[in-house]
Backbone as CSV, one residue per row, in Angstrom:
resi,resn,N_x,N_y,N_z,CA_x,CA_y,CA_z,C_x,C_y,C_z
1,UNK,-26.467,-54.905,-7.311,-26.184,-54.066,-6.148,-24.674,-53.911,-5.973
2,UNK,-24.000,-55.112,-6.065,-22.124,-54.991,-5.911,-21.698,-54.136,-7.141
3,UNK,-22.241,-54.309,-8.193,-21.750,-53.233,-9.422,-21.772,-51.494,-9.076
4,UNK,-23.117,-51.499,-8.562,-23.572,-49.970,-8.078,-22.954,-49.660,-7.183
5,UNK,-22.472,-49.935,-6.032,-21.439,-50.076,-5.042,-20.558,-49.525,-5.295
6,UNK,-19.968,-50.490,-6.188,-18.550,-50.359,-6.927,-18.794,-49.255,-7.880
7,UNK,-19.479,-48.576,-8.851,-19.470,-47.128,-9.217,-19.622,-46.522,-8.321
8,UNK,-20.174,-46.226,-7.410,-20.438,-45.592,-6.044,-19.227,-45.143,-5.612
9,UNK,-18.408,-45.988,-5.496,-16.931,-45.981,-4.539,-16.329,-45.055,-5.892
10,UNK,-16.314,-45.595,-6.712,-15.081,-45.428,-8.207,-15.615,-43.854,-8.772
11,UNK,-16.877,-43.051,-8.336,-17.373,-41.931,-8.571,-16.815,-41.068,-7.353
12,UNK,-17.035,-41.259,-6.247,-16.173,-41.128,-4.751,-14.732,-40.492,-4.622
13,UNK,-14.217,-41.664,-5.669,-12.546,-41.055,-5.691,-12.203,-40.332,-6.915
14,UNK,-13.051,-40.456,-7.987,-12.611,-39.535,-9.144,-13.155,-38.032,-8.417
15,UNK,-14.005,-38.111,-7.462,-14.432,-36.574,-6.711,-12.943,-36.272,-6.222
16,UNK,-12.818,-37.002,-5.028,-11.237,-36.860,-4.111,-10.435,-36.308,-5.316
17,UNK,-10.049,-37.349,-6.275,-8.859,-36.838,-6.718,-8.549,-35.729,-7.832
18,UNK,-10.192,-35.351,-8.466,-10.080,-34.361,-8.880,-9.971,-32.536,-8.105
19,UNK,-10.859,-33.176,-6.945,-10.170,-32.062,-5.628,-8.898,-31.767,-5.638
20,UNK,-8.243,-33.180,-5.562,-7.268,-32.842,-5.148,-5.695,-32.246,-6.299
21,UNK,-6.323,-32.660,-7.625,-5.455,-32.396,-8.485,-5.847,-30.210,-8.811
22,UNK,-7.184,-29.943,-8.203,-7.274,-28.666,-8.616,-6.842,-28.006,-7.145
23,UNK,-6.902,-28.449,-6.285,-6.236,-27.517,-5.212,-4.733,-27.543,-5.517
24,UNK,-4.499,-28.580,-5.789,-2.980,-28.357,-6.155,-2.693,-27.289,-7.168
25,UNK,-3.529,-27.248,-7.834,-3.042,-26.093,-9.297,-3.756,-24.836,-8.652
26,UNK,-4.593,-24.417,-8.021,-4.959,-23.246,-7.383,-3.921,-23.051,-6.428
27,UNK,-3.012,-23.897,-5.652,-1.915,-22.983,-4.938,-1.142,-22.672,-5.728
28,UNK,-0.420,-23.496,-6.751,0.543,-22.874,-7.459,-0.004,-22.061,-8.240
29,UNK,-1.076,-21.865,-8.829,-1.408,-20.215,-9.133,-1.542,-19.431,-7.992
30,UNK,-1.894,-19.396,-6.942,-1.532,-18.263,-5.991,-0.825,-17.890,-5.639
31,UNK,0.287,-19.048,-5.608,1.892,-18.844,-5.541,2.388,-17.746,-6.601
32,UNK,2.468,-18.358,-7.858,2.481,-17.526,-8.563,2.154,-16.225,-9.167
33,UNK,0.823,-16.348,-8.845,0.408,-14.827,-8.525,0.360,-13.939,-7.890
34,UNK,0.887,-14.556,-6.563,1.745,-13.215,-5.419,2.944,-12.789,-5.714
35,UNK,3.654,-13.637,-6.362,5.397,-13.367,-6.878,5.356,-12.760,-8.155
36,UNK,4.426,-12.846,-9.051,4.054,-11.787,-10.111,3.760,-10.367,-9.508
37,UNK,2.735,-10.507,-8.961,2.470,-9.559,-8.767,3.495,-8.186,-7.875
38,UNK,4.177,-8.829,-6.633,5.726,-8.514,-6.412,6.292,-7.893,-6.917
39,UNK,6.592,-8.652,-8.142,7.312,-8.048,-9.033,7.307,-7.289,-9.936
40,UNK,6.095,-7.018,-10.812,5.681,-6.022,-11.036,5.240,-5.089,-10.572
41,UNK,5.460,-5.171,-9.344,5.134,-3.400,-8.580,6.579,-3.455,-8.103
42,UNK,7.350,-4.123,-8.194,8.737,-3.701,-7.702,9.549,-2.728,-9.149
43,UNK,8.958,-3.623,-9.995,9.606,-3.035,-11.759,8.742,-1.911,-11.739
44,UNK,7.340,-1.788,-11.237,6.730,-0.311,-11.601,7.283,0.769,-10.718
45,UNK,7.637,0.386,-9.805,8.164,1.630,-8.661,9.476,1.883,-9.026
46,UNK,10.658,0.506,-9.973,11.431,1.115,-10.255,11.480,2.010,-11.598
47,UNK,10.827,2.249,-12.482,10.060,3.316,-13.858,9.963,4.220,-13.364
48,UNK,8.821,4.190,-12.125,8.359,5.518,-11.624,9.792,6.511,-11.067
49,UNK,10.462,5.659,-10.029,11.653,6.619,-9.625,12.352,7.128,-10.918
50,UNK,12.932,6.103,-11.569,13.778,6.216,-12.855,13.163,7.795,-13.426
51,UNK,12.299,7.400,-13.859,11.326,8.263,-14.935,11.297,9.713,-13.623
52,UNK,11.122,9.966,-12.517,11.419,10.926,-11.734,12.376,11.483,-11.752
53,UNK,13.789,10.763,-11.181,14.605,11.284,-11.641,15.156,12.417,-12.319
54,UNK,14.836,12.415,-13.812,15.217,13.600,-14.247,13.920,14.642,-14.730
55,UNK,13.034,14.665,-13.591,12.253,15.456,-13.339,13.090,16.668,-12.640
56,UNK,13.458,17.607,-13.350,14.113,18.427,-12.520,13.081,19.357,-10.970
57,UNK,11.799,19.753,-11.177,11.192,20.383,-9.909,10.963,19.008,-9.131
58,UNK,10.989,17.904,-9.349,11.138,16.814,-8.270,12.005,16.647,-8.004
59,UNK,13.590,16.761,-8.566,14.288,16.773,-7.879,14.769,17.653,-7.441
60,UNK,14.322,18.836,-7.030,14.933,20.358,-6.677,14.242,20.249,-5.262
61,UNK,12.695,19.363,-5.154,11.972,19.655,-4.035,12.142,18.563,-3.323
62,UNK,13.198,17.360,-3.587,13.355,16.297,-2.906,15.242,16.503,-2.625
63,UNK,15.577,16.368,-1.246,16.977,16.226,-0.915,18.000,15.328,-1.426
64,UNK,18.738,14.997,-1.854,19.689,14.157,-2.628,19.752,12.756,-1.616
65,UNK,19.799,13.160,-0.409,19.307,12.149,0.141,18.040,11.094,0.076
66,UNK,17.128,11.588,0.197,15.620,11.048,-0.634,15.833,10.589,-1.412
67,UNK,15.999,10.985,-2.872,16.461,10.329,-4.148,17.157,9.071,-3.811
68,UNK,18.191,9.228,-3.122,19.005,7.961,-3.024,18.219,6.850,-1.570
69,UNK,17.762,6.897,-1.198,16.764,6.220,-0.309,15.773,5.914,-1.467
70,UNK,14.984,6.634,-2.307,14.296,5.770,-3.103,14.910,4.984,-4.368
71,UNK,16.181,5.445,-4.553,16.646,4.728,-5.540,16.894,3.472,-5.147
72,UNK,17.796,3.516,-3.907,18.163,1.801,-3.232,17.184,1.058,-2.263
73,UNK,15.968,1.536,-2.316,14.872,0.954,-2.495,14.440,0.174,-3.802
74,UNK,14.386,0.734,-4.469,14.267,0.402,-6.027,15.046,-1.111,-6.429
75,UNK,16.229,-0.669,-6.560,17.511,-1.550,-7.021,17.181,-2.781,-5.832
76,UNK,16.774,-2.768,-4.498,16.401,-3.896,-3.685,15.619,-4.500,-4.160
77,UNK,14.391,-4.019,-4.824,13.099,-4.396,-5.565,13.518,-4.858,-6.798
78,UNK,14.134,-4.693,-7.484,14.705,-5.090,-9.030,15.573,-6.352,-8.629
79,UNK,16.399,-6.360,-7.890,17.330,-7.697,-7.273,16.359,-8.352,-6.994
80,UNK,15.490,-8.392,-6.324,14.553,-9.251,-5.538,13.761,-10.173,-7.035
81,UNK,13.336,-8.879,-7.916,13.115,-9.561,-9.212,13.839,-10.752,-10.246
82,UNK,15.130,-10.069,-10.123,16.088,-11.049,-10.703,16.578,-12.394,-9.868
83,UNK,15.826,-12.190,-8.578,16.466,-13.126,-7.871,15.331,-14.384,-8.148
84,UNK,14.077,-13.748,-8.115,12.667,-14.977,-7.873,12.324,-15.167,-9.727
85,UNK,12.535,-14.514,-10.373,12.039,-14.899,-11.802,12.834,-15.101,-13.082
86,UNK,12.653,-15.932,-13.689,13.250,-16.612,-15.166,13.094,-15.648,-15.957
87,UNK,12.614,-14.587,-15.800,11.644,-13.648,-17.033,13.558,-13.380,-16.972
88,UNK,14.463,-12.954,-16.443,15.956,-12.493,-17.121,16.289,-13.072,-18.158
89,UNK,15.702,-14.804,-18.527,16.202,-15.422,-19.668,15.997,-14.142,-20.878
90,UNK,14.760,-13.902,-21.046,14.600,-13.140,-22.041,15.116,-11.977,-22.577
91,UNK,16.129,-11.619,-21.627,16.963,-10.204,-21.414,17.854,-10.580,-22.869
92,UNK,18.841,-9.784,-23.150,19.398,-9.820,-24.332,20.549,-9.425,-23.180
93,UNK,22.158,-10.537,-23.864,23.138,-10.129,-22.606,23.356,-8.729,-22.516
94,UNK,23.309,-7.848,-23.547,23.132,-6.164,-23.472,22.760,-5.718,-22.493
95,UNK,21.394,-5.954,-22.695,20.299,-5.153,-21.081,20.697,-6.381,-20.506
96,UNK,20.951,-6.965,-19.877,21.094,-7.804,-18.659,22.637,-7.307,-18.176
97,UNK,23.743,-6.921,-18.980,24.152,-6.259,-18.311,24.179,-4.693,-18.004
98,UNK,23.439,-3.605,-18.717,23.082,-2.888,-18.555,22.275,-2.620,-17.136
99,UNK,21.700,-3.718,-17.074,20.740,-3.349,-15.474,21.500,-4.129,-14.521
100,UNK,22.459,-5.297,-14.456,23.593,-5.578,-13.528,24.178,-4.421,-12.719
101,UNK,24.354,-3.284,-13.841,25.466,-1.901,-13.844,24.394,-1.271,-12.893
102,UNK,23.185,-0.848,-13.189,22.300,-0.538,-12.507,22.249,-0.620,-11.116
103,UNK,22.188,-1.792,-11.192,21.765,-2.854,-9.724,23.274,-2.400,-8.701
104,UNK,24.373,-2.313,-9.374,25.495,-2.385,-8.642,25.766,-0.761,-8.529
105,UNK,25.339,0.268,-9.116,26.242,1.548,-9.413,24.617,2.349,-10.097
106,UNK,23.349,2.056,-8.980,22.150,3.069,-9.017,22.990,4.733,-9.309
107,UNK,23.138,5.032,-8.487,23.775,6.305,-8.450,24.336,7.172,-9.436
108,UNK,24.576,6.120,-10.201,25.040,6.475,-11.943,23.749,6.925,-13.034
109,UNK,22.381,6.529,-12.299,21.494,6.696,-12.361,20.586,7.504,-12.404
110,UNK,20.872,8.639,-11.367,20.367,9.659,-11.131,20.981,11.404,-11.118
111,UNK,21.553,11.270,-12.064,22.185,12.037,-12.526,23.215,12.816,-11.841
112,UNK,24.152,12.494,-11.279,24.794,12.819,-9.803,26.477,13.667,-10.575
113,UNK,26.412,12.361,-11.794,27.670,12.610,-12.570,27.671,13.932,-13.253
114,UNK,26.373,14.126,-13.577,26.468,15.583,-14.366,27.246,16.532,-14.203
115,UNK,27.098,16.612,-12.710,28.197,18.063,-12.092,29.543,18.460,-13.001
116,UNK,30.203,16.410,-13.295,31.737,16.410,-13.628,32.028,17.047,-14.830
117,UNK,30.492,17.303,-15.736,30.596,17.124,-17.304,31.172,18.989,-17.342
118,UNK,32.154,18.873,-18.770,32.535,20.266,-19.271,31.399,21.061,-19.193
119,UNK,31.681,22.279,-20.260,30.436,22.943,-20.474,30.016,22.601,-21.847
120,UNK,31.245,21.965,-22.540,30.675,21.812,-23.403,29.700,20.396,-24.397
121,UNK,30.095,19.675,-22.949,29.012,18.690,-22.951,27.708,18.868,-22.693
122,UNK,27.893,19.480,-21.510,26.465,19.997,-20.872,25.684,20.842,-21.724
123,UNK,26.516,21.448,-23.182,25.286,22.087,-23.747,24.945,21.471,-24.942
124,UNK,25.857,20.462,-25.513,25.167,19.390,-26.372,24.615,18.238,-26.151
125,UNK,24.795,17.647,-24.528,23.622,17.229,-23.538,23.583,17.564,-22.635
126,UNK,22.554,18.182,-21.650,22.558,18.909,-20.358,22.082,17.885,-20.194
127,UNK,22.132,16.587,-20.245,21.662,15.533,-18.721,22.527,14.442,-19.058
128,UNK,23.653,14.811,-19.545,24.790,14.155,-19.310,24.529,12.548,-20.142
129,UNK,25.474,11.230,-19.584,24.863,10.107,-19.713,23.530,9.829,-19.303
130,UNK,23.423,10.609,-17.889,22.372,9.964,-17.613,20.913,9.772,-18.309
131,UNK,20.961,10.619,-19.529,19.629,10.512,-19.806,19.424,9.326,-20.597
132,UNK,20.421,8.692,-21.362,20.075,7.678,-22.216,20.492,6.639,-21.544
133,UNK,21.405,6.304,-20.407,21.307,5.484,-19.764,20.149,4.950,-18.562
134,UNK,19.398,5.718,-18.176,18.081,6.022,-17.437,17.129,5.617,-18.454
135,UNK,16.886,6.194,-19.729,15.672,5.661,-20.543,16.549,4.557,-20.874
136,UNK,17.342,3.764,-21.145,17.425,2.513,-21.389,17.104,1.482,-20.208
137,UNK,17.603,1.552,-19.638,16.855,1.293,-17.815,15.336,1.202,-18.024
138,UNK,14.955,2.147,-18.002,13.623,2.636,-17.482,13.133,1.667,-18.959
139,UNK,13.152,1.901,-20.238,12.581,0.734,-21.036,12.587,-1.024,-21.017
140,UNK,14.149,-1.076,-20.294,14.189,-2.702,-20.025,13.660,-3.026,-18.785
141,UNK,13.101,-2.049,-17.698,12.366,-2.394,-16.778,11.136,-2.695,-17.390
142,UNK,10.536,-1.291,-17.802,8.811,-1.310,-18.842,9.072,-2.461,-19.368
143,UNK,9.144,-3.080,-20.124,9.029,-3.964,-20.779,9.455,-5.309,-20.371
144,UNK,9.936,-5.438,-18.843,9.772,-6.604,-18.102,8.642,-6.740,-17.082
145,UNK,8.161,-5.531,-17.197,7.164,-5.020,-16.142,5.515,-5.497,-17.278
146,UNK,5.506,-5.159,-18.534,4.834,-5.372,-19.007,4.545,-7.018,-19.837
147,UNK,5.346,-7.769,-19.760,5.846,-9.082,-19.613,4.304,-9.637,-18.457
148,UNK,5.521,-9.142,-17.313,5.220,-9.806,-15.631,3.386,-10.214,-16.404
149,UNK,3.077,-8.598,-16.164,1.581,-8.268,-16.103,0.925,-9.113,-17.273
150,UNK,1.183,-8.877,-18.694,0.777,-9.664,-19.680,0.442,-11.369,-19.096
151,UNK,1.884,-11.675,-18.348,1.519,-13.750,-17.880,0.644,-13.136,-16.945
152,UNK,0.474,-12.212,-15.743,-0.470,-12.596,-14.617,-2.044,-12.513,-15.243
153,UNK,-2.246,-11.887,-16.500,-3.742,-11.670,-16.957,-3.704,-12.908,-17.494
154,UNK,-2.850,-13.495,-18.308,-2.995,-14.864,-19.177,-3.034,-16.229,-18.245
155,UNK,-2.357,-15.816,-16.803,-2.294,-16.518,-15.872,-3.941,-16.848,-15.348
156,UNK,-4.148,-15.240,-14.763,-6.043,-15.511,-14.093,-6.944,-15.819,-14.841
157,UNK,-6.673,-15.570,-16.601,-7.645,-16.441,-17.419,-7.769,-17.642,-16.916
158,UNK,-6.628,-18.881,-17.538,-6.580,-20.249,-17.703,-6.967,-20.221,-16.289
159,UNK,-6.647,-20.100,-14.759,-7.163,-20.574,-13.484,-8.739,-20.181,-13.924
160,UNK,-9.088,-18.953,-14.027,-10.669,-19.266,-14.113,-10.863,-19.986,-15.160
161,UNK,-10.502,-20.606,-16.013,-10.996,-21.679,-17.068,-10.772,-23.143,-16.447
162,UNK,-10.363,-23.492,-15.587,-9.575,-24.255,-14.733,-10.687,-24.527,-14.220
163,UNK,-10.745,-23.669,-13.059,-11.730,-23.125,-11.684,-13.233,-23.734,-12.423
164,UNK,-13.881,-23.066,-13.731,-14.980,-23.283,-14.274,-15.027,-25.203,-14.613
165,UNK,-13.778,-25.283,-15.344,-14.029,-26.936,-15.659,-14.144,-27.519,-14.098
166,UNK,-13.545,-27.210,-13.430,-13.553,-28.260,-12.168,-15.179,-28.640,-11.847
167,UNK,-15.368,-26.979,-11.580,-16.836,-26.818,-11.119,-17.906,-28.049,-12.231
168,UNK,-18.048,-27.464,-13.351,-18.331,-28.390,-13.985,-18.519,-29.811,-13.887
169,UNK,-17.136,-30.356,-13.972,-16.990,-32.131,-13.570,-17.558,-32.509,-12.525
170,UNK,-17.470,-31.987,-11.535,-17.931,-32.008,-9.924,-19.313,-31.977,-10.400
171,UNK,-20.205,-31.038,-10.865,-21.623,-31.117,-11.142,-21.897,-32.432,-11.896
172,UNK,-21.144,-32.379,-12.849,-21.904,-33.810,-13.548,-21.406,-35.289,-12.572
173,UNK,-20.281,-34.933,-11.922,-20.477,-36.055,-10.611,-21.286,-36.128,-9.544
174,UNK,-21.613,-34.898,-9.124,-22.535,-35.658,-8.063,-23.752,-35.779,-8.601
175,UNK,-24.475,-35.108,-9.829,-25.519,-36.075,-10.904,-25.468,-37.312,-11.322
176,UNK,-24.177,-38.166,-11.382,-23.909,-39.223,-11.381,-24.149,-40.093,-9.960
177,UNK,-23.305,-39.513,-8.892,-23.249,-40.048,-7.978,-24.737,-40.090,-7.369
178,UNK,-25.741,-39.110,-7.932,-27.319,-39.319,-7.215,-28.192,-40.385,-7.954
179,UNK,-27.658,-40.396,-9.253,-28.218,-41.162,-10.164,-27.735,-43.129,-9.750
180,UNK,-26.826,-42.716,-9.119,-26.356,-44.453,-8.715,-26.610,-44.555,-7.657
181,UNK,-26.887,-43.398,-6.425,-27.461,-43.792,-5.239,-28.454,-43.811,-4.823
182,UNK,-29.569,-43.269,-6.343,-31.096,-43.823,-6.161,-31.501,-45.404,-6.996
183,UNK,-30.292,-45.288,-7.745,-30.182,-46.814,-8.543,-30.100,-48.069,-6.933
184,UNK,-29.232,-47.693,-6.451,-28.837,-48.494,-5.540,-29.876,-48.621,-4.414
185,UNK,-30.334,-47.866,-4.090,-31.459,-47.779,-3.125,-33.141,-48.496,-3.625
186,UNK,-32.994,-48.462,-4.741,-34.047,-49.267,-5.709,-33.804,-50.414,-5.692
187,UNK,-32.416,-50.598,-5.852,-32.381,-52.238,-6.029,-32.413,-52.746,-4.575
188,UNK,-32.412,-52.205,-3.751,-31.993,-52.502,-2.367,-33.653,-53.097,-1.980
189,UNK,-34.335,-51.889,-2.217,-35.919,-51.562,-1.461,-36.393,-52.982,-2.269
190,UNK,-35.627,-53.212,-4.064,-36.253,-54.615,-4.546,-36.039,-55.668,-3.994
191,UNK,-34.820,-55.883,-3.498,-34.465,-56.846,-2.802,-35.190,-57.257,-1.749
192,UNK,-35.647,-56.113,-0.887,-36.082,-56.295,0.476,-37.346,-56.649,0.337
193,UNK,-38.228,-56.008,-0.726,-39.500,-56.614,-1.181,-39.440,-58.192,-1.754
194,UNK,-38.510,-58.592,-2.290,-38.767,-60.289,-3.221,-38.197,-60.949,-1.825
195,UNK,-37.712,-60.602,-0.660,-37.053,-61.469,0.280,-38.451,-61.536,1.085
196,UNK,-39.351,-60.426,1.197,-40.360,-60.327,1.897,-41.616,-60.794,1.816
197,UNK,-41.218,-61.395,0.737,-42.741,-62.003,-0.562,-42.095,-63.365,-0.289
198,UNK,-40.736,-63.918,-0.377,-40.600,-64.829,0.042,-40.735,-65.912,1.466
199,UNK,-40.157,-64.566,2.227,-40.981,-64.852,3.590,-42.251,-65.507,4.077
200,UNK,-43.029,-64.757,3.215,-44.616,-64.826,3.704,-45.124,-65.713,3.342
């Protein structure tokens, strides 16, 4: 009966502490998966403007003002990125300072400079710098954006593989734990019978 007890108790806390080791890893995946997710809609909204940009009937039907309200929207959302995630390690110092320039001097961005260009720039590029500086942008965003998203799917795998083992262990514990608390209740009801035979 003190043995069964004692698995009893020692089945008890491997429950507790496996609770408690998976709630711990389910917040920090939720953690993590709100700040992913953040951030990849901050990197997708900044593509989308980017990539607008030199939409010329979007920008003919949007005020220069607008543009620049969604641009430094944007660049808030991209800082905010660089501010909460490591994913910059992976930057090459090139694009990391390429999107610094960004972050500090949007405006360079949206094609504003064009006006300054000759004519005879403008007709061996009519979108000035901005166009290859914008698709370079707009690719080192995509491709931090597609990063983000790639860990948050590889992320909600392993939690539901996680989530499933827990479930699991927990089942074969409290099959354990019923299996020792009808053990225990047997030996108990024996006890109470050989004390009762003794009695009599």
């Amino acid at each position: 009966i003190k043995q069964t007890k004692k698995e009893i108790a020692e089945n008890l806390e491997a429950q507790r502490d496996a609770t408690a080791v998976r709630d711990k890893e389910n917040a920090d995946y939720n953690s993590e998966r709100a700040e992913s997710e953040q951030c990849s809609g901050a990197l997708e909204a900044a593509v989308k403007v980017l990539n607008g940009a030199g939409d010329k009937r979007k920008a003919f039907l949007e005020t220069g003002g607008m543009q620049e309200a969604r641009l430094l929207s944007v660049v808030d959302g991209v800082r905010g990125v660089f501010a909460k995630r490591a994913a910059v390690k992976e930057l090459s110092d090139k694009d990391m300072k390429l999107v610094q320039h960004f972050m500090q001097h949007p405006e360079e961005f949206i094609g504003k400079g064009a006006g300054a260009l000759s004519a005879a720039q403008v007709k061996s590029n009519p979108f000035g710098d901005y166009a290859s500086q914008s698709t370079q942008i707009q690719g080192i965003l995509k491709g931090m954006y597609d990063t983000f998203v790639g860990d948050l799917e590889k992320a909600n795998a392993e939690e539901a593989d996680a989530q499933k083992a827990y479930e699991e262990l927990m089942a074969t514990k409290q099959r354990e734990l019923k299996a020792l608390q009808d053990t225990l209740q047997a030996h108990e009801l024996s006890d109470a019978e050989k004390s009762q035979a003794l009695a009599e």
